[in-house]
N, C-alpha and C positions, 0 to 999 in steps of 0.2 A: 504494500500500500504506500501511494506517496506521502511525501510527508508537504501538509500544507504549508504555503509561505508565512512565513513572522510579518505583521504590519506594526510600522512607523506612524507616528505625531508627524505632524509639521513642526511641532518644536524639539520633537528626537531626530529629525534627519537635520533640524538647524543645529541642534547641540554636537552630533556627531560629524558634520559637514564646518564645524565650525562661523556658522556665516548666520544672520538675521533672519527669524520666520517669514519675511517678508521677501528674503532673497529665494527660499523654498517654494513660495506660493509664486514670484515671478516663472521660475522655472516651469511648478506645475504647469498654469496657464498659460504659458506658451507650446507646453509637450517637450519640453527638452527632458523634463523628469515623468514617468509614468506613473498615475496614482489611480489610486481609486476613493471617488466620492461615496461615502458613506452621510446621511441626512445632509445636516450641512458644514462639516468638516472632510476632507480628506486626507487618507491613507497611503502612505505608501509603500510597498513592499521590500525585503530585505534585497530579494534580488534587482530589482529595477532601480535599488539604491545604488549598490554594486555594478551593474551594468553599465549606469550613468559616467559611475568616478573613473569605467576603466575606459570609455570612449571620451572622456574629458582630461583623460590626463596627458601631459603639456611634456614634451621630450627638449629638455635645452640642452642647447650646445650643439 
């Protein structure tokens, strides 16, 4: 059996992401981050948290 996904706050992926609830919810609403709306908050999964950091992360040099 799979094992369902872990859901995030908007203030645990700002906490973990380091950055303002307000930089979370920009993301949401644009679709750069995947969530899911539950009433009138949204959720975002551990994986699509993941996902996000590994096609945003920045190679210098």
């Amino acid at each position: 059996m799979a094992k369902e996904p872990d859901f995030l706050t908007v203030a645990e992926v700002a906490e973990r992401m380091r950055v303002s609830k307000m930089t979370v919810y920009r993301l949401v609403h644009s679709g750069e981050l995947e969530a899911v709306r539950v009433g009138r908050s949204f959720r975002v999964s551990e994986q699509a948290l993941s996902d996000y950091l590994e096609k945003s992360f920045y190679q210098a040099g």
